[in-house]
C-alpha positions in Angstrom: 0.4 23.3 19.6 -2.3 24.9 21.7 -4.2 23.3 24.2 -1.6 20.1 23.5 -4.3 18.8 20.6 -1.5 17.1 18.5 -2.9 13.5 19.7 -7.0 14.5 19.5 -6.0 16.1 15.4 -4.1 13.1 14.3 -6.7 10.6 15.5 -9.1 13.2 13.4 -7.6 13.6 10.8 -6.6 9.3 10.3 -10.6 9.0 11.0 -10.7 11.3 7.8 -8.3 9.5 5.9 -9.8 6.0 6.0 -13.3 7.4 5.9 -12.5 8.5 2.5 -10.2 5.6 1.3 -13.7 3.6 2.0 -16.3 5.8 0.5 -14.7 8.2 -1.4 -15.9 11.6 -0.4 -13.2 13.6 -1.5 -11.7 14.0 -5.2 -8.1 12.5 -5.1 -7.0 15.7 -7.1 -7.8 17.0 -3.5 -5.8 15.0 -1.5 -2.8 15.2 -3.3 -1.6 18.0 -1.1 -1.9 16.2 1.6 -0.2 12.8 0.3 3.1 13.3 2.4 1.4 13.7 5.9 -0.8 10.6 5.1 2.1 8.4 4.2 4.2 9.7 7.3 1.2 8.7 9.3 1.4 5.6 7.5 -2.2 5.9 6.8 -2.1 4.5 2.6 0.9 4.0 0.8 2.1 6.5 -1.9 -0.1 6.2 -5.2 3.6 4.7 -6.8 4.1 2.2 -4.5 0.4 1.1 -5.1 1.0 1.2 -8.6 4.2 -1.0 -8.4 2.6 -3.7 -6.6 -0.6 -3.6 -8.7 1.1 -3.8 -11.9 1.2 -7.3 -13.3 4.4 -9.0 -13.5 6.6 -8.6 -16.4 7.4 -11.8 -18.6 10.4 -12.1 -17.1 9.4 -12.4 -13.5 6.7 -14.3 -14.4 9.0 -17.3 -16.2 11.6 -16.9 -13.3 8.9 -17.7 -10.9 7.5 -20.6 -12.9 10.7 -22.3 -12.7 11.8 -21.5 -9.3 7.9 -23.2 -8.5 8.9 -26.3 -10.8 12.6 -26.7 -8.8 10.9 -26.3 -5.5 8.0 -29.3 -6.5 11.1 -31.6 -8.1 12.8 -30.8 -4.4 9.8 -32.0 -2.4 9.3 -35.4 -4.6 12.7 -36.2 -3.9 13.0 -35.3 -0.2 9.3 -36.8 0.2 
């Protein structure tokens, strides 16, 4: 690039970024285009993988984790 910039635009450009994942300056309709640079600057997460982790679990996970919590407390009164 011109002038060798690369460093001074990226640092810009994150600035950007979180400035608008706080306040919300820009429409996200806008940012879509630039979705792929953001995650390869591992600036946010793409909207999926936000959407994966926010979604609440399913029945099935939820009763597979109650009983892997009631094994682990049986575990500790016996070892304790």
């Amino acid at each position: 690039m011109l002038l060798q910039l690369h460093a001074h635009l990226n640092a810009v450009f994150a600035h950007f970024v979180e400035f608008n994942l706080r306040f919300q300056t820009v429409e996200e309709k806008e940012l879509e285009v630039l979705e792929d640079l953001i995650v390869a600057l591992k600036l946010a997460k793409r909207k999926a993988e936000e959407e994966e982790q926010d979604a609440p679990m399913s029945d099935k996970e939820n009763s597979a984790s109650a009983e892997n919590g009631g094994q682990e407390q049986q575990q500790q009164s016996s070892d304790g």
